[in-house]
C-alpha positions in Angstrom: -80.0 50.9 -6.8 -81.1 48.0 -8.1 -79.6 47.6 -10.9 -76.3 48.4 -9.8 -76.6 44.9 -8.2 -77.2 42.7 -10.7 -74.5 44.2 -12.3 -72.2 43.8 -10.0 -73.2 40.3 -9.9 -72.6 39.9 -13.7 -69.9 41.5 -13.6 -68.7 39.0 -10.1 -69.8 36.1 -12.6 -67.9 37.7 -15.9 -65.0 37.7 -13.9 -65.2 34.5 -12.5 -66.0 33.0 -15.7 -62.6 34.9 -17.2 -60.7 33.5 -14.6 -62.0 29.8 -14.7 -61.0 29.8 -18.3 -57.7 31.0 -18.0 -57.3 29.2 -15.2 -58.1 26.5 -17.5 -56.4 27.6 -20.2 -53.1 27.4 -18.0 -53.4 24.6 -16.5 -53.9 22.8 -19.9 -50.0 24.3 -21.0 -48.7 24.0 -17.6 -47.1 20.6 -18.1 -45.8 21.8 -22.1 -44.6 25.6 -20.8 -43.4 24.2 -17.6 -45.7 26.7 -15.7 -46.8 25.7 -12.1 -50.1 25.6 -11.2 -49.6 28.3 -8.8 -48.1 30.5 -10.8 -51.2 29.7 -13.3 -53.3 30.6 -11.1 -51.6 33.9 -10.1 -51.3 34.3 -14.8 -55.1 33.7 -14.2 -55.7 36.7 -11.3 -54.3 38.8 -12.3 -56.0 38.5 -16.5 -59.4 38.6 -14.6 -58.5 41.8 -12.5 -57.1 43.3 -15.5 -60.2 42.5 -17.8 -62.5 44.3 -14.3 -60.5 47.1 -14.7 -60.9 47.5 -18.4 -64.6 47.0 -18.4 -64.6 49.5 -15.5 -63.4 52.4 -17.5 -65.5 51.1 -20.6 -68.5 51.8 -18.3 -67.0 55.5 -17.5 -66.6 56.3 -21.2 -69.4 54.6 -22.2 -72.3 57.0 -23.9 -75.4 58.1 -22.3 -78.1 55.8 -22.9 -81.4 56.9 -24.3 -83.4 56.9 -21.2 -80.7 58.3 -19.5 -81.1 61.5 -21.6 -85.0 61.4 -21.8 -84.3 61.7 -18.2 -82.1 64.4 -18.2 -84.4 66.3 -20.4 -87.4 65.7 -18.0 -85.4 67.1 -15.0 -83.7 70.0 -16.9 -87.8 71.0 -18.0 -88.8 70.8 -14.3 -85.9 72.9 -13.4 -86.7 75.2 -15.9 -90.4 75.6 -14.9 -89.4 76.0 -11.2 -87.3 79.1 -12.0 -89.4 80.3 -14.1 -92.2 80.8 -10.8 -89.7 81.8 -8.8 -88.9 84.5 -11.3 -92.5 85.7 -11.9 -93.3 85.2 -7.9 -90.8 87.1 -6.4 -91.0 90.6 -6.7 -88.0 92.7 -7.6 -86.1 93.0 -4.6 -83.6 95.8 -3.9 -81.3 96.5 -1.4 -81.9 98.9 1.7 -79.5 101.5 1.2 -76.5 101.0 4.2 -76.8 104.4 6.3 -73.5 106.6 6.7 -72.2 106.2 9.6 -72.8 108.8 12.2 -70.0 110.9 13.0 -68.8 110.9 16.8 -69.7 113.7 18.7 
């Protein structure tokens, strides 16, 4: 879908943003903490994977918008409508009655 993609690509761009500024933020108390670059840039990795994560089950929790449910309605009326035919076109249909089985002569 298209939308799915520029999300993914704000979310690509959130993240790297999160992790430049960490990154940043690291690097700027490396010297006073004693913290290796390296190891800042692992700190900073693993604070942007975490914050994916998070937003990822925000989006799974998150409620449905309104379009989502006007949408939802629109189907469920369609679906409704379409049984509705079916019920009125189809005639009451019974089952043949299964024949007894014929003895063996």
């Amino acid at each position: 879908m298209p939308g799915e993609e520029q999300d993914d690509k704000r979310s690509a761009s959130r993240a790297d943003q999160v992790r430049a500024a960490a990154a940043q933020a690291f690097e700027a108390t490396a010297g006073q903490a004693g913290i290796s670059r390296e190891r800042a840039q692992g700190l900073a990795d693993e604070l942007a994977s975490a914050a994916g994560r998070i937003r990822g089950a925000l989006d799974e929790i998150r409620p449905a918008t309104a379009d989502e449910v006007r949408a939802l309605r629109a189907e469920l009326r369609a679906l409704e409508a379409r049984v509705a035919r079916l019920e009125t076109a189809a005639p009451a249909r019974t089952r043949p009655r299964r024949r007894a089985p014929r003895p063996a002569a």
